[in-house]
mmJSON file of the N, C-alpha and C atoms, coordinates in Angstrom:
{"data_MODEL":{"atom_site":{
"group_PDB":["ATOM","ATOM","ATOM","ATOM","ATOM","ATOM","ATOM","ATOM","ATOM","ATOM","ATOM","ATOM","ATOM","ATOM","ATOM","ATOM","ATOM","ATOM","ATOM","ATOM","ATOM","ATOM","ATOM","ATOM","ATOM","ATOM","ATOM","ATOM","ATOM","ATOM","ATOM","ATOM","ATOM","ATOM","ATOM","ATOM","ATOM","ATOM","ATOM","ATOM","ATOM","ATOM","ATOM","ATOM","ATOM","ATOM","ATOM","ATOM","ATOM","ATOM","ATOM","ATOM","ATOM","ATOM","ATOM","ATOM","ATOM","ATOM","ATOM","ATOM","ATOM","ATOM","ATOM","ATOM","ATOM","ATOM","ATOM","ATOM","ATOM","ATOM","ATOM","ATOM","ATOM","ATOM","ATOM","ATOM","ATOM","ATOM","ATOM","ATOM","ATOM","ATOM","ATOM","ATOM","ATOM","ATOM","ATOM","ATOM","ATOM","ATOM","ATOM","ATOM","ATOM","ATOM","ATOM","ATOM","ATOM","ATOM","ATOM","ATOM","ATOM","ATOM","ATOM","ATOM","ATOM","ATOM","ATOM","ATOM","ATOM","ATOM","ATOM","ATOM","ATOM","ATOM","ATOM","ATOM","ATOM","ATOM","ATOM","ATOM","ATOM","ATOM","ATOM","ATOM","ATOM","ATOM","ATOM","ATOM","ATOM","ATOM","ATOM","ATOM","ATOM","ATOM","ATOM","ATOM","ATOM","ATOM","ATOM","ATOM","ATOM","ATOM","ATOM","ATOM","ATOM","ATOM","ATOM","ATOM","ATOM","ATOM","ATOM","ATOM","ATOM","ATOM","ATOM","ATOM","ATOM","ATOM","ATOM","ATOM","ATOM","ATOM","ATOM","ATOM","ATOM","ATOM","ATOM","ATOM","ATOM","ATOM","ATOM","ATOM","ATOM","ATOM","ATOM","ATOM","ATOM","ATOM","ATOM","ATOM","ATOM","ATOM","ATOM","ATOM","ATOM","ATOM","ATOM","ATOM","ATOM","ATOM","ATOM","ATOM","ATOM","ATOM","ATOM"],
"id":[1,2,3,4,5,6,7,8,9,10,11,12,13,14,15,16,17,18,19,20,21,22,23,24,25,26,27,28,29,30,31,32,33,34,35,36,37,38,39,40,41,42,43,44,45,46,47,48,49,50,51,52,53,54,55,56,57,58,59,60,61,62,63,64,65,66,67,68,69,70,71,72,73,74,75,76,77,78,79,80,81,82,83,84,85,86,87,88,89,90,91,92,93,94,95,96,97,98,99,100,101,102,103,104,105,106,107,108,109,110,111,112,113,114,115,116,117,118,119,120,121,122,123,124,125,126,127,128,129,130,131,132,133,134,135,136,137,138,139,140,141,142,143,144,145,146,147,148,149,150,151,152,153,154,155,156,157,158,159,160,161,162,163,164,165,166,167,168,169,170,171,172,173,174,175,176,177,178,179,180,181,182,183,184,185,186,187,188,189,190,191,192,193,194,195],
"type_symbol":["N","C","C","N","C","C","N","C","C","N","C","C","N","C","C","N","C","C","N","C","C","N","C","C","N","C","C","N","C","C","N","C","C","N","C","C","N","C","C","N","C","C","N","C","C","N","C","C","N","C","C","N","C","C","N","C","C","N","C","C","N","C","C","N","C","C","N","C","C","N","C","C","N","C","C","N","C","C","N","C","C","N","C","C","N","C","C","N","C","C","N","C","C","N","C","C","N","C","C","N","C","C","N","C","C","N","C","C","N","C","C","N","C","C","N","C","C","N","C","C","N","C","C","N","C","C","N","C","C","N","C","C","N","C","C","N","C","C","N","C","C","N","C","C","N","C","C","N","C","C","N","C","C","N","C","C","N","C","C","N","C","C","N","C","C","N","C","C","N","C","C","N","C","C","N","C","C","N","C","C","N","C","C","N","C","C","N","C","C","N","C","C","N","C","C"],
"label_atom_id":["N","CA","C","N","CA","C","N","CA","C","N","CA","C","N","CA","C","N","CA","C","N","CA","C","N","CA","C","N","CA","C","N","CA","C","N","CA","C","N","CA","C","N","CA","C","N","CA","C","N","CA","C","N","CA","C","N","CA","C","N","CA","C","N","CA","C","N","CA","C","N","CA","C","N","CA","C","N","CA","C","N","CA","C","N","CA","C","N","CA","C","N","CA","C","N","CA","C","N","CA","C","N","CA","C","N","CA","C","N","CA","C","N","CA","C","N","CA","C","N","CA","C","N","CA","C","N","CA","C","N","CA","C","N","CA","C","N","CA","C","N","CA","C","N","CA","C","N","CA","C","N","CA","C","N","CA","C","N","CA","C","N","CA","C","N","CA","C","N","CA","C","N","CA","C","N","CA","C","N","CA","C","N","CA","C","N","CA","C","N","CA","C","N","CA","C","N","CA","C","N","CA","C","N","CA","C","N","CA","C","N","CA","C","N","CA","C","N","CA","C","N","CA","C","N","CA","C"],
"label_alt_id":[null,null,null,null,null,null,null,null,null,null,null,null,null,null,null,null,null,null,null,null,null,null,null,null,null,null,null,null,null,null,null,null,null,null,null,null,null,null,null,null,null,null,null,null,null,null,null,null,null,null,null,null,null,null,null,null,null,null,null,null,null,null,null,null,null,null,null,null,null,null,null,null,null,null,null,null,null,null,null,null,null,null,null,null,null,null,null,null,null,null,null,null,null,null,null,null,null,null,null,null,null,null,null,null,null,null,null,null,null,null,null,null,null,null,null,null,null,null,null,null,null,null,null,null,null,null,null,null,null,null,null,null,null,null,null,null,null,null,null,null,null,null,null,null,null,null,null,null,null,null,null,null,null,null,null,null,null,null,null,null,null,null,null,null,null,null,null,null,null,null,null,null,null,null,null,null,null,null,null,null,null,null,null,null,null,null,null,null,null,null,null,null,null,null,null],
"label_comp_id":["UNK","UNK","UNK","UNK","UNK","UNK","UNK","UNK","UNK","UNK","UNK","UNK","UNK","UNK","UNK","UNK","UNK","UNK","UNK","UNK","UNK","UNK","UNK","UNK","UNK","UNK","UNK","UNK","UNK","UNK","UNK","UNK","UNK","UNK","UNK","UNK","UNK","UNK","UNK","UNK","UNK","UNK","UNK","UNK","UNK","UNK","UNK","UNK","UNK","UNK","UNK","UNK","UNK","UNK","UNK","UNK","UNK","UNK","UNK","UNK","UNK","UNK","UNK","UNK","UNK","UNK","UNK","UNK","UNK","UNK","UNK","UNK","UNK","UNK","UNK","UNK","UNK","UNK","UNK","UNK","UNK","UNK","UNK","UNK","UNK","UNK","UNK","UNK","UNK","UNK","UNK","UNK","UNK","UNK","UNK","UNK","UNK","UNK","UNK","UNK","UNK","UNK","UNK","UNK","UNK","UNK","UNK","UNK","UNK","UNK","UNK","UNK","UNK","UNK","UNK","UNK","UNK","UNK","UNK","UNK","UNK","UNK","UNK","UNK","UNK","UNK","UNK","UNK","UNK","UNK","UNK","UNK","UNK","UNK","UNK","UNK","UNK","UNK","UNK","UNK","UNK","UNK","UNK","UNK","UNK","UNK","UNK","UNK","UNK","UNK","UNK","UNK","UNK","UNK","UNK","UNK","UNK","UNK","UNK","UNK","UNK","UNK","UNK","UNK","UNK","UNK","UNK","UNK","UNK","UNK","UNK","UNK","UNK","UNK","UNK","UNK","UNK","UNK","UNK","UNK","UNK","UNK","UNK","UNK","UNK","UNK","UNK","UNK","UNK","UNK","UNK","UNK","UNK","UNK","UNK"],
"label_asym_id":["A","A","A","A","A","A","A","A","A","A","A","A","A","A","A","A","A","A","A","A","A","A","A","A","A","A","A","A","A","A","A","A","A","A","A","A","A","A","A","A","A","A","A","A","A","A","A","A","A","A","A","A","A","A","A","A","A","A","A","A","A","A","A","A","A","A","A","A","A","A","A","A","A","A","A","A","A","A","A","A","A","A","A","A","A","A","A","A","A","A","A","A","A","A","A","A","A","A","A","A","A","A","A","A","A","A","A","A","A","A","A","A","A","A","A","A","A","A","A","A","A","A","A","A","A","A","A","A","A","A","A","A","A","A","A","A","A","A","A","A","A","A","A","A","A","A","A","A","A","A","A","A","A","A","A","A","A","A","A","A","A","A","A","A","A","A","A","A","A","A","A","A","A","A","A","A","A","A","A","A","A","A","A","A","A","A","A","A","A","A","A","A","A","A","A"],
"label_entity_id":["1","1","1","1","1","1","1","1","1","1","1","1","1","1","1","1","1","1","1","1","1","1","1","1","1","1","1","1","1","1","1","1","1","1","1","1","1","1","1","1","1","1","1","1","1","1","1","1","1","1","1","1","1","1","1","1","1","1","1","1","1","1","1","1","1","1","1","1","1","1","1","1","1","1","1","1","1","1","1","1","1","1","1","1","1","1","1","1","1","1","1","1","1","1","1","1","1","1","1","1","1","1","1","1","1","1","1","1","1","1","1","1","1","1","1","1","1","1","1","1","1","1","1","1","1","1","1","1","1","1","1","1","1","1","1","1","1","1","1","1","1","1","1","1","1","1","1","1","1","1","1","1","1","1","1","1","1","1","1","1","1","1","1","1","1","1","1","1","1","1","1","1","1","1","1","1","1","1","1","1","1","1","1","1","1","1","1","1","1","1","1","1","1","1","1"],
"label_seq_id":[1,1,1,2,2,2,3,3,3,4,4,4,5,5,5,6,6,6,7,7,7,8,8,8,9,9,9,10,10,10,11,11,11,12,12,12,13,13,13,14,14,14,15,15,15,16,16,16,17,17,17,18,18,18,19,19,19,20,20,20,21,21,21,22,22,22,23,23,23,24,24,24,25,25,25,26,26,26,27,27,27,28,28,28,29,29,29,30,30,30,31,31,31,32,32,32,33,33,33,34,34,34,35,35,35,36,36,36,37,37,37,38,38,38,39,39,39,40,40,40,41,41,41,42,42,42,43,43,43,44,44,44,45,45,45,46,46,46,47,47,47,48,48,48,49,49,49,50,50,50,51,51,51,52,52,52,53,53,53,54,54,54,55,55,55,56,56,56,57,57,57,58,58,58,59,59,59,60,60,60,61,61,61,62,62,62,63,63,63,64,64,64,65,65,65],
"pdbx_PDB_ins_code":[null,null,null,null,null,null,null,null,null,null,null,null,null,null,null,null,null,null,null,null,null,null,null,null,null,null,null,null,null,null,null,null,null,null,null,null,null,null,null,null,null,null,null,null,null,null,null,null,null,null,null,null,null,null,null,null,null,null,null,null,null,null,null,null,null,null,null,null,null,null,null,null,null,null,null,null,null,null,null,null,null,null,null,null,null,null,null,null,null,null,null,null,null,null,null,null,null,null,null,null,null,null,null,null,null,null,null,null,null,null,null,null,null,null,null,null,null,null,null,null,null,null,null,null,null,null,null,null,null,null,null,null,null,null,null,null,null,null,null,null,null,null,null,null,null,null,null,null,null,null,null,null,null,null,null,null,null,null,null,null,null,null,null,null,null,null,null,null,null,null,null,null,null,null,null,null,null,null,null,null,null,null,null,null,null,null,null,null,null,null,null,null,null,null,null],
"Cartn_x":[-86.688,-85.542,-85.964,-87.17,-87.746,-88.262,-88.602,-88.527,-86.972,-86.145,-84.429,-84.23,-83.888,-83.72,-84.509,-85.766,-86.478,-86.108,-85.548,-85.281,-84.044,-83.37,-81.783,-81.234,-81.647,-81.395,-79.779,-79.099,-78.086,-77.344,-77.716,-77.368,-77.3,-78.159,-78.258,-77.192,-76.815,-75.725,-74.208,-74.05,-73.442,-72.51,-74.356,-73.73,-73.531,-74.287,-73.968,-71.869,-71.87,-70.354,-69.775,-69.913,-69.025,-68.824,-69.971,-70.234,-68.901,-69.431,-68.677,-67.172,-67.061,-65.237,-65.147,-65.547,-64.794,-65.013,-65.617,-65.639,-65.19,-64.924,-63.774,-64.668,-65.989,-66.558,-68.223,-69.256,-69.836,-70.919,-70.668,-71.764,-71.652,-70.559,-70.169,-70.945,-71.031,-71.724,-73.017,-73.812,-75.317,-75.869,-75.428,-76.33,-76.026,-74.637,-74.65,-76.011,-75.984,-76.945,-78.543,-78.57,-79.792,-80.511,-79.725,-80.101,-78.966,-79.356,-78.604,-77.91,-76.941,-75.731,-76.197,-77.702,-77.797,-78.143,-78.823,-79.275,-78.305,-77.051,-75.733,-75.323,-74.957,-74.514,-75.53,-76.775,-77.32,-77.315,-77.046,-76.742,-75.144,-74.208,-72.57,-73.274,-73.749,-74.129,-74.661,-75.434,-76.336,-75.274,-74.284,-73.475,-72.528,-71.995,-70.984,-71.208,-72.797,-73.678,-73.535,-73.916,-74.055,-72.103,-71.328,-70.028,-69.379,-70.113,-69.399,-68.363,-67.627,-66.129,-66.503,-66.266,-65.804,-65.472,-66.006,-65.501,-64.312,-64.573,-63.455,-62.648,-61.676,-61.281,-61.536,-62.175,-62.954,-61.039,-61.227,-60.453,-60.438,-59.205,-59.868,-60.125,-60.818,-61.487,-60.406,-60.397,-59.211,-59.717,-60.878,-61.28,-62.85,-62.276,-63.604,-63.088,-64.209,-63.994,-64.555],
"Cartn_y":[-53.975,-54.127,-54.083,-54.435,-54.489,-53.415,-52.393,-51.395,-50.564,-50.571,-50.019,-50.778,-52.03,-52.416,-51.666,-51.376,-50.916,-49.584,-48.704,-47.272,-46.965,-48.318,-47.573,-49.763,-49.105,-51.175,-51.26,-50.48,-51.122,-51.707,-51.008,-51.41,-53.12,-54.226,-55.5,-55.51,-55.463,-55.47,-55.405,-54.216,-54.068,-55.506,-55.71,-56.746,-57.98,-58.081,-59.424,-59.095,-58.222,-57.693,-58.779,-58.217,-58.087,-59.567,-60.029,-61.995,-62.599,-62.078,-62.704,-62.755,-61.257,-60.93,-61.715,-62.378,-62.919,-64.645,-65.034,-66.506,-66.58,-65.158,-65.467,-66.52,-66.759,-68.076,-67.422,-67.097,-66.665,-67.858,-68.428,-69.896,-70.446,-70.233,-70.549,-69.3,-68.44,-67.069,-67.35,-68.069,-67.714,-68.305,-69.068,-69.584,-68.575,-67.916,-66.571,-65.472,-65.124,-64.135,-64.849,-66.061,-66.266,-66.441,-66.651,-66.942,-67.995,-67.923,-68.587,-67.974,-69.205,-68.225,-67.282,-67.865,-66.687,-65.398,-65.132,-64.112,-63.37,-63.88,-63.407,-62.685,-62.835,-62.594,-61.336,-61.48,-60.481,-59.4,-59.065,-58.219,-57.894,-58.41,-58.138,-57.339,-57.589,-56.916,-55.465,-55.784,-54.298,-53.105,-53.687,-52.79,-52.326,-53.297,-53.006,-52.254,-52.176,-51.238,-50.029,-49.806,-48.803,-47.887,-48.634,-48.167,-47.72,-48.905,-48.395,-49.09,-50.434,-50.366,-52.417,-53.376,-54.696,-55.082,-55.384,-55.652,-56.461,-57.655,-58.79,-58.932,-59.444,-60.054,-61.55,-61.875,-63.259,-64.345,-65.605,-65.804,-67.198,-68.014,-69.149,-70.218,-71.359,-72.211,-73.13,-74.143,-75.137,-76.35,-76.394,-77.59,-78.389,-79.699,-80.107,-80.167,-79.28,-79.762,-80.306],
"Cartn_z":[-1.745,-2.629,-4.09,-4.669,-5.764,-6.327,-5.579,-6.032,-6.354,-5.729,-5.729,-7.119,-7.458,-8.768,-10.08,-9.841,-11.28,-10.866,-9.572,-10.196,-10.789,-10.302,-10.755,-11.482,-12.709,-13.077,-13.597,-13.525,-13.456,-12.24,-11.19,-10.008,-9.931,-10.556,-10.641,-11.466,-12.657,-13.745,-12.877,-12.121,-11.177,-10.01,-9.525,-8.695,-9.554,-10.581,-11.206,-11.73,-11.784,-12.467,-11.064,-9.951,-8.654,-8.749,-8.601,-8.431,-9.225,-10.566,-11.974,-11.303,-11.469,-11.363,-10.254,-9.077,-8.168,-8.218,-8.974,-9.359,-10.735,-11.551,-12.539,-13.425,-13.945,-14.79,-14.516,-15.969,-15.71,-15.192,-15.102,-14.845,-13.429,-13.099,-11.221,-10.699,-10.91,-10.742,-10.814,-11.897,-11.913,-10.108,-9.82,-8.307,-7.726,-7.627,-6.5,-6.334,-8.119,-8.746,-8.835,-8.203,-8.476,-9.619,-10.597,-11.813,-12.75,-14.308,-15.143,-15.681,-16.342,-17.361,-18.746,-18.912,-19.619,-19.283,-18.095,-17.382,-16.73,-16.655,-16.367,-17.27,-18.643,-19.518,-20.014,-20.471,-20.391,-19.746,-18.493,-17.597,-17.982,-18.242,-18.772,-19.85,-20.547,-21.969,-21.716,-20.735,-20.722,-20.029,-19.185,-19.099,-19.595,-19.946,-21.206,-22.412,-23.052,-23.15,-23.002,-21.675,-21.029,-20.782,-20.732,-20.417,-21.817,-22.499,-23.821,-24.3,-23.237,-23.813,-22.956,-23.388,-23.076,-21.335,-20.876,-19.749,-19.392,-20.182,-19.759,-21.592,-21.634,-22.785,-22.688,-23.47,-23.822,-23.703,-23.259,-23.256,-23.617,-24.013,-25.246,-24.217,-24.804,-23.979,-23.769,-22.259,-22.348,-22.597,-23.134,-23.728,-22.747,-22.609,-21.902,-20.614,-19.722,-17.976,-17.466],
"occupancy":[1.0,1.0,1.0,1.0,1.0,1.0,1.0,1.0,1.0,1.0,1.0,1.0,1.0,1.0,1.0,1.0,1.0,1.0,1.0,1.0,1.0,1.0,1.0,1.0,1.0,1.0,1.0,1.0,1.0,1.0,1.0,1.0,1.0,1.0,1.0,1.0,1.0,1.0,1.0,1.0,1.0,1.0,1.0,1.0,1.0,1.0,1.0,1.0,1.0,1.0,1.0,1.0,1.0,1.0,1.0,1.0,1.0,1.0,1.0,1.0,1.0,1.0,1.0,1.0,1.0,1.0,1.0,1.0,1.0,1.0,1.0,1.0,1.0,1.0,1.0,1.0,1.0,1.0,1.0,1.0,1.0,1.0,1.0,1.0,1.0,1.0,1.0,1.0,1.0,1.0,1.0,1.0,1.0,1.0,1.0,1.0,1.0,1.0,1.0,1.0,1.0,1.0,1.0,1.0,1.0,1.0,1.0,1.0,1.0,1.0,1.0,1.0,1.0,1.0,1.0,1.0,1.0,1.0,1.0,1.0,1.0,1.0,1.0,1.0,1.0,1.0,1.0,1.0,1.0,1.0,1.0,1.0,1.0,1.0,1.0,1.0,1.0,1.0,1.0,1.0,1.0,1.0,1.0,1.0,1.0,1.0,1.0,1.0,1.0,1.0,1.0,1.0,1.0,1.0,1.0,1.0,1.0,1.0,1.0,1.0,1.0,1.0,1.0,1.0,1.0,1.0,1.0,1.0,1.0,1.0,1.0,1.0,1.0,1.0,1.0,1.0,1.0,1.0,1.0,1.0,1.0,1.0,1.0,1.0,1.0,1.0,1.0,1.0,1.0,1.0,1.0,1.0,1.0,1.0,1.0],
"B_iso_or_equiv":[0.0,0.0,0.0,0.0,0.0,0.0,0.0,0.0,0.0,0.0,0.0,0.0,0.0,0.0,0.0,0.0,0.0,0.0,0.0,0.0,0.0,0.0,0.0,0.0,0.0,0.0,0.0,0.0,0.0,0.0,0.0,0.0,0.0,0.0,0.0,0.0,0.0,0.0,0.0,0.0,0.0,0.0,0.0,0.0,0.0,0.0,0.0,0.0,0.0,0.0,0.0,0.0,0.0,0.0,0.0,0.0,0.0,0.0,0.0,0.0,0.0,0.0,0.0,0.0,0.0,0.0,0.0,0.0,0.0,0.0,0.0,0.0,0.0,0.0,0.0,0.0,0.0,0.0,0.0,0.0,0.0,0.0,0.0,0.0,0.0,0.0,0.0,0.0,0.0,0.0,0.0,0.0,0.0,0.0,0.0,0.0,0.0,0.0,0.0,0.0,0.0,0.0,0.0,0.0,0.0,0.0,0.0,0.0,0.0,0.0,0.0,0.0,0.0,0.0,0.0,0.0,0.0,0.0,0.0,0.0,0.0,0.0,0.0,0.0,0.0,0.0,0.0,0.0,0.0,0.0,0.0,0.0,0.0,0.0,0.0,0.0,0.0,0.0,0.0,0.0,0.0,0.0,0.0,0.0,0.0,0.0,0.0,0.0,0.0,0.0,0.0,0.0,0.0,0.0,0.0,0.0,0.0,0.0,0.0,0.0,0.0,0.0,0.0,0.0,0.0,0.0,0.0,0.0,0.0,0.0,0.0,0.0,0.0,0.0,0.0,0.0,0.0,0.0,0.0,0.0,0.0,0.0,0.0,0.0,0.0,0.0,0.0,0.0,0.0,0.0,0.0,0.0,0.0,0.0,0.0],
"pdbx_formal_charge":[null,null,null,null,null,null,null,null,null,null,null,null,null,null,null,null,null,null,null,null,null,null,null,null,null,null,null,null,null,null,null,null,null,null,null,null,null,null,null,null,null,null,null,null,null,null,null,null,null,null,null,null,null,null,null,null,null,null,null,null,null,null,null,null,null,null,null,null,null,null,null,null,null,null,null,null,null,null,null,null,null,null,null,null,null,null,null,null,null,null,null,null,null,null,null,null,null,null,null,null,null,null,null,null,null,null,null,null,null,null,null,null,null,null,null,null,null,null,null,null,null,null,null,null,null,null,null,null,null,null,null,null,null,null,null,null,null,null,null,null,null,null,null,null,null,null,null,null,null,null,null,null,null,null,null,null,null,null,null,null,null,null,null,null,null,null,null,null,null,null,null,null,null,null,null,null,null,null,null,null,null,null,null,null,null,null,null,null,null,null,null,null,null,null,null],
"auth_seq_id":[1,1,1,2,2,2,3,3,3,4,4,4,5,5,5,6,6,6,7,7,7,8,8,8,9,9,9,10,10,10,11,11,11,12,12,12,13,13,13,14,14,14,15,15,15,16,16,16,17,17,17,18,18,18,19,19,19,20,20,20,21,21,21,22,22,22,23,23,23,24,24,24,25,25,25,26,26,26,27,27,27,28,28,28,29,29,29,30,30,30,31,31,31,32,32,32,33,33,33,34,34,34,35,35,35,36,36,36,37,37,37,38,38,38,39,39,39,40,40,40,41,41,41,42,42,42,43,43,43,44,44,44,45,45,45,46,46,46,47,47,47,48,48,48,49,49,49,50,50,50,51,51,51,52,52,52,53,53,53,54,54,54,55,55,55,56,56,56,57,57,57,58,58,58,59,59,59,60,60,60,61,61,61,62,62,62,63,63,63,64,64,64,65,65,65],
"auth_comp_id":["UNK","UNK","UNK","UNK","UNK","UNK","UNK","UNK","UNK","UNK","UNK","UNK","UNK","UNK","UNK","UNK","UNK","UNK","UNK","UNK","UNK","UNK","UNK","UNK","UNK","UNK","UNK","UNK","UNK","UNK","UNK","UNK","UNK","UNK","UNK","UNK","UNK","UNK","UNK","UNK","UNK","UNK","UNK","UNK","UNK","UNK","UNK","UNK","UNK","UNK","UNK","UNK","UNK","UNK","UNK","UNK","UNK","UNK","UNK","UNK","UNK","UNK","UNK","UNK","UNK","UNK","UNK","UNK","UNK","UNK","UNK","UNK","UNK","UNK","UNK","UNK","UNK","UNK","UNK","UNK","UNK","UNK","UNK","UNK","UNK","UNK","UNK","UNK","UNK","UNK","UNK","UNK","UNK","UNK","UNK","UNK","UNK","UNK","UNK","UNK","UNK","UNK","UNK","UNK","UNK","UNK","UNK","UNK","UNK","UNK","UNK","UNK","UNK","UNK","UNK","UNK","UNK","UNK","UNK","UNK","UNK","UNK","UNK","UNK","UNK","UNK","UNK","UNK","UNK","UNK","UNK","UNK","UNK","UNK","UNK","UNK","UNK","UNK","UNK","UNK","UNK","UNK","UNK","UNK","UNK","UNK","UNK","UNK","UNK","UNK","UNK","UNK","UNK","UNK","UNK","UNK","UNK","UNK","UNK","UNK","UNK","UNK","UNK","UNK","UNK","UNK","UNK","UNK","UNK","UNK","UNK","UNK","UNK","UNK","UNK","UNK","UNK","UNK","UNK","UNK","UNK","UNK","UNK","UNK","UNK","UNK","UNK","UNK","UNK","UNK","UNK","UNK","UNK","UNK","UNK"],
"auth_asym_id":["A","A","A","A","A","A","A","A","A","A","A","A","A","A","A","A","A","A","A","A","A","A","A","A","A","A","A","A","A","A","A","A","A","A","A","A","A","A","A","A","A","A","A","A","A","A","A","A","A","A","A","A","A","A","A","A","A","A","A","A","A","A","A","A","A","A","A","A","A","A","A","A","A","A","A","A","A","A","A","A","A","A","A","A","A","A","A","A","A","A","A","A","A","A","A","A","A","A","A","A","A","A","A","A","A","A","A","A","A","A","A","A","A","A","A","A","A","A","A","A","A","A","A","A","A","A","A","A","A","A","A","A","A","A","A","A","A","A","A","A","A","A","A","A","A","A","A","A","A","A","A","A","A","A","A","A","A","A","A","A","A","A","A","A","A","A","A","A","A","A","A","A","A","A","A","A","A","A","A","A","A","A","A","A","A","A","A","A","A","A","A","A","A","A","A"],
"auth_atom_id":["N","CA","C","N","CA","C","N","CA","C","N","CA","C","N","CA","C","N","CA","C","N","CA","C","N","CA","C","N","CA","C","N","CA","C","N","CA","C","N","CA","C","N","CA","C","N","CA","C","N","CA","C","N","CA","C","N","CA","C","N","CA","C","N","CA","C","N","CA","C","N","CA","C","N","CA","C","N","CA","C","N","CA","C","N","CA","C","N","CA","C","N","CA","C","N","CA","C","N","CA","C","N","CA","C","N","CA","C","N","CA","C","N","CA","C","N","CA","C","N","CA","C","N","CA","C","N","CA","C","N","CA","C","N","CA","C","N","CA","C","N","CA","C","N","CA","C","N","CA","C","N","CA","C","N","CA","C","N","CA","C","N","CA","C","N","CA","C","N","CA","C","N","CA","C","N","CA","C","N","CA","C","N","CA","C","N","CA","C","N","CA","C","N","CA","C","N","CA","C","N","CA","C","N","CA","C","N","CA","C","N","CA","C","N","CA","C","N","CA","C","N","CA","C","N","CA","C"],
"pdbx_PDB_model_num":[1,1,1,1,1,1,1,1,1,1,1,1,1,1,1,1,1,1,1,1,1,1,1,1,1,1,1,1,1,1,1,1,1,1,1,1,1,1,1,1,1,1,1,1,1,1,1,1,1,1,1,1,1,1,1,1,1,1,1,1,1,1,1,1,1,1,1,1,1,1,1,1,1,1,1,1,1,1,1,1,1,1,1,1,1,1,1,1,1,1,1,1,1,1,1,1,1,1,1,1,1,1,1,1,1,1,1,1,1,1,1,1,1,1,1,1,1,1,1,1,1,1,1,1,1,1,1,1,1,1,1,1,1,1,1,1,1,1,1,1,1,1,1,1,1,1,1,1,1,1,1,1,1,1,1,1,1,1,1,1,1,1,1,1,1,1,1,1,1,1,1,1,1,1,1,1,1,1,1,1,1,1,1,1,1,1,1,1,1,1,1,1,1,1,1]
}}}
């Protein structure tokens, strides 16, 4: 599998996308992805990057949860 990621690296960006969009919170997501919310976010970036155009519209915070 470690080799498939370094030939084609968005493919990770990808699944980190899939995780995100279905827990909707990029931080409920990092345990899926095996990583942290910043390592999440980094990967949103690189594709969004790569696409060219925002994935999500940032949306305002509801305070403390």
């Amino acid at each position: 599998m470690l080799w498939l990621q370094a030939a084609y690296p968005l493919l990770n960006s990808l699944r980190v996308f899939e995780i995100t969009a279905k827990q909707m919170n990029m931080q409920q997501a990092a345990p899926y992805c095996r990583s942290n919310r910043a390592a999440v976010s980094k990967q949103y970036s690189l594709l969004e990057q790569y696409l060219g155009t925002p994935l999500f519209a940032p949306q305002p915070s509801s305070g403390f949860s």
